[in-house]
Legacy VTK file of the C-alpha trace (Angstrom):
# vtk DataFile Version 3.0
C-alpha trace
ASCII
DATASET POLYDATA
POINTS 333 float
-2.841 19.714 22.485
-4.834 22.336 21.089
-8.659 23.209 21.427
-11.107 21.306 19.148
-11.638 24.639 17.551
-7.764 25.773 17.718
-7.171 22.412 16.013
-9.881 23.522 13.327
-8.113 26.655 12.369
-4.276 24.642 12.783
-5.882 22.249 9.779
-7.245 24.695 7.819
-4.332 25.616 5.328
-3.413 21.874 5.049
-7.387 20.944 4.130
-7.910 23.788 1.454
-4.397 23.291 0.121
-5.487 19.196 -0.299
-9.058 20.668 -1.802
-6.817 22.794 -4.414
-4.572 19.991 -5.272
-7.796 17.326 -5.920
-9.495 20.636 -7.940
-6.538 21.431 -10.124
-6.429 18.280 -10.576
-9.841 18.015 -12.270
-9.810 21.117 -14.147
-6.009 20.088 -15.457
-7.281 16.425 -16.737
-9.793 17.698 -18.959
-7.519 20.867 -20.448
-4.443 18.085 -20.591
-6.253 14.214 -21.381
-2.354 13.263 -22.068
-1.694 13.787 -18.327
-4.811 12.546 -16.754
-3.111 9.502 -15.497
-0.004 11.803 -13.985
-2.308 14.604 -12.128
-4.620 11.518 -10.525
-1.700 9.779 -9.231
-0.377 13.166 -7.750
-4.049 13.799 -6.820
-4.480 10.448 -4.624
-1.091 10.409 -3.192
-1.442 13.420 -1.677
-4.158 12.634 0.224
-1.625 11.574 2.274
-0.939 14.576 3.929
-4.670 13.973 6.113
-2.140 12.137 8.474
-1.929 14.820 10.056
-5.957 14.130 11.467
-5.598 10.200 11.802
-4.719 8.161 14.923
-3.204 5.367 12.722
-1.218 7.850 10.416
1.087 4.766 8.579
-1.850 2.817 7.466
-3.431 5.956 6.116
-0.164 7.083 4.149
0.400 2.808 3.175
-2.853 2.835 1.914
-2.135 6.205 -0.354
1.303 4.571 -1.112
-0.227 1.541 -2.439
-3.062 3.096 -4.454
-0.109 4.838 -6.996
0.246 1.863 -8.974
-3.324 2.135 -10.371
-2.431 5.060 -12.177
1.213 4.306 -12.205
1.224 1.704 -14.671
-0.719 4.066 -17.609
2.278 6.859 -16.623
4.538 4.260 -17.273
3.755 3.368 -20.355
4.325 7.123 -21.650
7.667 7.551 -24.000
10.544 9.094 -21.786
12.118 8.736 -18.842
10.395 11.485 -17.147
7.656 9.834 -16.867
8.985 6.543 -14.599
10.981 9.214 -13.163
7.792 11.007 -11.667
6.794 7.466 -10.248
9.533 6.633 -8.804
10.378 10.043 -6.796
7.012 9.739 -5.830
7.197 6.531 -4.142
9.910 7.735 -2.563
8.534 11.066 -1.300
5.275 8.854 0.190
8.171 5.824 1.594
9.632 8.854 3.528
6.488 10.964 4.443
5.599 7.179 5.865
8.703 6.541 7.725
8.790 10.329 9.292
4.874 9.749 10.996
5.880 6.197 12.244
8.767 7.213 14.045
7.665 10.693 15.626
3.709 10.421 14.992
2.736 6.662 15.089
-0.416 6.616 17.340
-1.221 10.704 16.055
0.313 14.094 16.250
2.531 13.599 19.015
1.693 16.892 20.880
4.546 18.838 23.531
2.386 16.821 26.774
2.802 17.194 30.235
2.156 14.290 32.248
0.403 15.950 35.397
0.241 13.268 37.782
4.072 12.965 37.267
5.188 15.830 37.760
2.892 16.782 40.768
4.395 13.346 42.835
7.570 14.492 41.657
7.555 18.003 43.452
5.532 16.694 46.487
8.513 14.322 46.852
10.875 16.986 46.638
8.949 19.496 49.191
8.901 16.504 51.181
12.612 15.632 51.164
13.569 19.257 51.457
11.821 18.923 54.476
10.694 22.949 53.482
6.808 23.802 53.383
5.721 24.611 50.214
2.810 24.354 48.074
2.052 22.900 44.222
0.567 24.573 41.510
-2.689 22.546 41.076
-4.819 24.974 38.767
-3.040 23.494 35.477
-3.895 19.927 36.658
-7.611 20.376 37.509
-10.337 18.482 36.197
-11.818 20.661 33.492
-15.158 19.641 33.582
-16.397 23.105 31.492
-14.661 22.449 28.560
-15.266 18.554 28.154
-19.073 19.693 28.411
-18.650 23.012 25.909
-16.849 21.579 23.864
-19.381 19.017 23.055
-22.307 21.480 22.887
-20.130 23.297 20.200
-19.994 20.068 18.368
-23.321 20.215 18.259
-24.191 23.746 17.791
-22.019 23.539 15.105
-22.172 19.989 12.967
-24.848 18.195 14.421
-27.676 21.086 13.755
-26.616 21.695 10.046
-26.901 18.135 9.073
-30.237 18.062 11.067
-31.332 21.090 9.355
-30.074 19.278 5.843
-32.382 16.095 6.866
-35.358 17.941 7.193
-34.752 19.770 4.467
-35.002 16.540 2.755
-38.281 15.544 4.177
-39.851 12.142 4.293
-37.719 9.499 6.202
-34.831 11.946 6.729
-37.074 13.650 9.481
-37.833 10.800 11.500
-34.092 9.547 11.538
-32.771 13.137 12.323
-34.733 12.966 15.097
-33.282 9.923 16.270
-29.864 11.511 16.085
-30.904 14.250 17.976
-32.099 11.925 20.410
-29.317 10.120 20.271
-26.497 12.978 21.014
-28.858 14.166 23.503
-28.905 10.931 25.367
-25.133 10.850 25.577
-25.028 15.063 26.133
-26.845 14.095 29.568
-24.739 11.329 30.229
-21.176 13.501 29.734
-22.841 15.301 32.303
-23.156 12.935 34.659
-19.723 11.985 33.837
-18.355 15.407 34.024
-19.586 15.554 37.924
-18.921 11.937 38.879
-16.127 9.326 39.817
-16.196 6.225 37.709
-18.587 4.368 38.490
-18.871 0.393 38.556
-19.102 -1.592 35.913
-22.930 -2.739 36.622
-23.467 1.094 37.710
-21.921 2.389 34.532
-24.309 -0.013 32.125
-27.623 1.539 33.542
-26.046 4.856 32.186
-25.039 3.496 29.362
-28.744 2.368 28.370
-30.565 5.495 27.336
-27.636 5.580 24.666
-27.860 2.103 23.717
-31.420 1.895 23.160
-31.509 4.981 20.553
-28.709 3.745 18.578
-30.234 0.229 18.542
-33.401 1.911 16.756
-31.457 3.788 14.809
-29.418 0.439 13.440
-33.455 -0.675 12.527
-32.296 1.831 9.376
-29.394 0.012 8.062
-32.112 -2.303 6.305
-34.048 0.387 4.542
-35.014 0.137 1.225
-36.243 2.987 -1.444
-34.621 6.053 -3.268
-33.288 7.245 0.045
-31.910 3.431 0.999
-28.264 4.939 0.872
-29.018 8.122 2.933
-30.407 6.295 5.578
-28.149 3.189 5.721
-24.988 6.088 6.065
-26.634 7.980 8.811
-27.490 4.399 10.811
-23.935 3.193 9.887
-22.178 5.955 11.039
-24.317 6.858 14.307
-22.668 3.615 15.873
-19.984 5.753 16.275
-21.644 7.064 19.305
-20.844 3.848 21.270
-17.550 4.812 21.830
-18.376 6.111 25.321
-18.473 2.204 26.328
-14.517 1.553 24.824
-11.574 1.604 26.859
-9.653 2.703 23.644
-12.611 4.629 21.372
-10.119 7.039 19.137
-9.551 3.808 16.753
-13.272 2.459 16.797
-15.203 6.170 15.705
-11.865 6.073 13.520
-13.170 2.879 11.966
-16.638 3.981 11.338
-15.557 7.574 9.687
-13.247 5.825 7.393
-16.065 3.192 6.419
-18.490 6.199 5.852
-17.232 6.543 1.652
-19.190 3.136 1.037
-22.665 4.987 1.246
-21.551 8.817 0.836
-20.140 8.125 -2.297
-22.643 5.897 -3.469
-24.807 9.142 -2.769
-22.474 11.869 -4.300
-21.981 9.676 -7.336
-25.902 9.137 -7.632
-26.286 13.132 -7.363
-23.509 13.543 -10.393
-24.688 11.531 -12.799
-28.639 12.984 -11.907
-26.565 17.023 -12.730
-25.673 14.756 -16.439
-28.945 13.949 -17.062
-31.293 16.737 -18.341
-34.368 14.931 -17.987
-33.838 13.691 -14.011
-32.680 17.699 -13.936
-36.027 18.666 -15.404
-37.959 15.970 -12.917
-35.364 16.470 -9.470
-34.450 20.404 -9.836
-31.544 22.072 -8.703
-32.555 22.287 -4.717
-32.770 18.435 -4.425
-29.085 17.624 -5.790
-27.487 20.017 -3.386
-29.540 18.892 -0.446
-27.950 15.541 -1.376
-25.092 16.911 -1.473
-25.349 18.757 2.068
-26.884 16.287 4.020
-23.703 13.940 3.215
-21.276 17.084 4.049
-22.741 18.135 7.106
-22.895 14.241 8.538
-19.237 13.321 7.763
-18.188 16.949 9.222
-20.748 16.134 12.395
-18.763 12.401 12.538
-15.152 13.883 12.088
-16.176 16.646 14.741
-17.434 13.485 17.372
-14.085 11.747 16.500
-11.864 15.332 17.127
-13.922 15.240 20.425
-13.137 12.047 21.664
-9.307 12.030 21.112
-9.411 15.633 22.857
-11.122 14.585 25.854
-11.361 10.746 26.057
-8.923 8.950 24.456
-8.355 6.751 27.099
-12.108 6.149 27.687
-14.635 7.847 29.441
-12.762 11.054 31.596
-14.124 10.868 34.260
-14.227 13.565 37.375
-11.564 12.170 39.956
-12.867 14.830 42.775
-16.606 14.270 41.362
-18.990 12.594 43.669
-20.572 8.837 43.084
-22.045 8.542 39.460
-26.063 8.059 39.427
-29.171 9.611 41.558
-27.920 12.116 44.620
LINES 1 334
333 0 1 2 3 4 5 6 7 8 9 10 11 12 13 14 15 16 17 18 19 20 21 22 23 24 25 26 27 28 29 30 31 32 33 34 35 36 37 38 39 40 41 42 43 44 45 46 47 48 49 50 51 52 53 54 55 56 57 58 59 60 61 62 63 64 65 66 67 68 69 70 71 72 73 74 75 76 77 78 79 80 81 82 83 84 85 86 87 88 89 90 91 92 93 94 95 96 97 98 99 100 101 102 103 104 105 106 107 108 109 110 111 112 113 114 115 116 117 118 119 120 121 122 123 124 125 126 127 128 129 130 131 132 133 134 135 136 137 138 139 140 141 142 143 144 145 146 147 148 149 150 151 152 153 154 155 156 157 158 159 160 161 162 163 164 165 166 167 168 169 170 171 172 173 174 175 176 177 178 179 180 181 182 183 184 185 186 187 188 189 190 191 192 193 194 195 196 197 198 199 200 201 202 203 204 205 206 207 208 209 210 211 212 213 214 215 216 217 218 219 220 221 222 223 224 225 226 227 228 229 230 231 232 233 234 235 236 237 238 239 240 241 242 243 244 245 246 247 248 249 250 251 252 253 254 255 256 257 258 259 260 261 262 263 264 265 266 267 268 269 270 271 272 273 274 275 276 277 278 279 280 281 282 283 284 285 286 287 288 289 290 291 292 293 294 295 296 297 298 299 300 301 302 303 304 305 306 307 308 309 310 311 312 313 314 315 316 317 318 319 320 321 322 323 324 325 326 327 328 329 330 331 332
């Protein structure tokens, strides 16, 4: 399995290709009305192809599969049989594409692993039983303690500042509830730490760590009640900051999973809210140009800063918490 960043750069063609496909498909519905029902259906269903990033990738291509009826119907209806034709084929092309992840993919990209422990009690036994000395190649099975911990300081460095930097550019609220995401990723920066040098600890032992954590995010939640013309930024950013109790799950890939795909209910809310503002000269006038896009980029930079915590966790800890099996006892030395 590739490097968070490697698996950035693996993604890319697949991501612009999908932002090409959703563009042309704008741009084609308003040149073509006739076909505005055929190039949405293409649109959604290939959306599909994000499989590729989910842990669950059948329910994401179902849930594509199931959504081509909506426009399926109106393409339907059109004279020809062409037009059933491109349903059909379709449905078939998603059935497959569906069949293909659950058989080779069905909990992710199934990646060429190498099961360390394995393999290292498999030679020992055979140095043993040849009864000839002989040493094991350790340095590919070491605890890489470096990486877990830069790898998260990139995800910061490189989604959590922007969408701080896109809060404060906002002003008001958005600065005090950045600063409680800051907090909060710095709370659980010192605690991979910890991890990083330490053997699991016990369960009572592992809840004092746990609380630094636990008490920003529970301030944070205070948010999901807000009210105003901001009630929607704020109840996405408290909404999806629970994510960052994954570090107390056994299994945490499918909960952050969870609370990325439940982040649409306030981001779109938000985009929508900054489209119809661009249609309407007089908000235009009152709003300007700079707020709409700051809209716009605080809800970018947040889902990227959630879908970079969630490429994190099934890197490092998709099993739980990774912790150092050669570290020394977790807490105060």
């Amino acid at each position: 399995r590739p490097s968070y960043d490697n698996m950035a750069e693996i993604l890319a063609p697949t991501e612009k290709a999908l932002m090409r496909v959703e563009s042309a498909a704008g741009e084609l519905a308003d040149e073509h009305p006739d076909f505005k029902n055929h190039l949405q259906m293409i649109a959604g269903a290939m959306s599909s192809m994000g499989w590729v990033t989910s842990c669950e990738p059948k329910n994401l291509i179902s849930d594509a599969l199931n959504a081509v009826p909506v426009f399926a119907k109106y393409v339907e209806e059109k004279e020809g049989p062409e037009h059933a034709a491109l349903v059909k084929s379709l449905k078939a092309l998603l059935r497959t594409l569906r069949a293909y992840a659950d058989k080779y993919h069905n909990a992710g990209l199934a990646w060429n692993t190498w099961n360390a422990q394995a393999q290292t009690s498999l030679a020992k036994k055979a140095v043993d039983a040849s009864g000839v000395s002989g040493s094991i190649d350790t340095e590919r099975y070491k605890y890489h303690a470096a990486e877990i911990l830069g790898d998260y300081d990139q995800l910061l460095r490189d989604k959590v500042v922007p969408f701080v930097q896109a809060a404060y550019a906002l002003g008001g609220d958005m600065v005090e509830i950045a600063d409680s995401v800051q907090k909060a990723f710095k709370a659980q920066r010192d605690m991979l730490e910890e991890v990083t040098a330490s053997r699991r600890p016990s369960d009572e032992d592992l809840e004092d760590m746990l609380e630094e954590t636990s008490e920003v995010l529970a301030e944070l939640a205070e948010w999901e009640e807000a009210e105003g013309p901001r009630a929607s930024h704020l109840k996405l950013i408290a909404n999806g900051m629970a994510a960052l109790a994954w570090v107390s799950l056994e299994v945490p890939v499918t909960y952050v999973t969870e609370v990325v795909n439940s982040l649409p209910v306030f981001s779109d809310k938000i985009l929508k809210e900054a489209a119809q503002r661009k249609k309407d000269p007089k908000k235009e006038e009152q709003e300007g140009e700079d707020e709409k896009d700051l809209d716009t980029e605080l809800v970018t930079t947040f889902r990227e800063a959630m879908r970079g915590l969630l490429a994190y966790v099934k890197q490092y800890h998709s099993q739980g918490l990774q912790w150092n099996p050669n570290g020394r006892k977790a807490g105060p030395s």
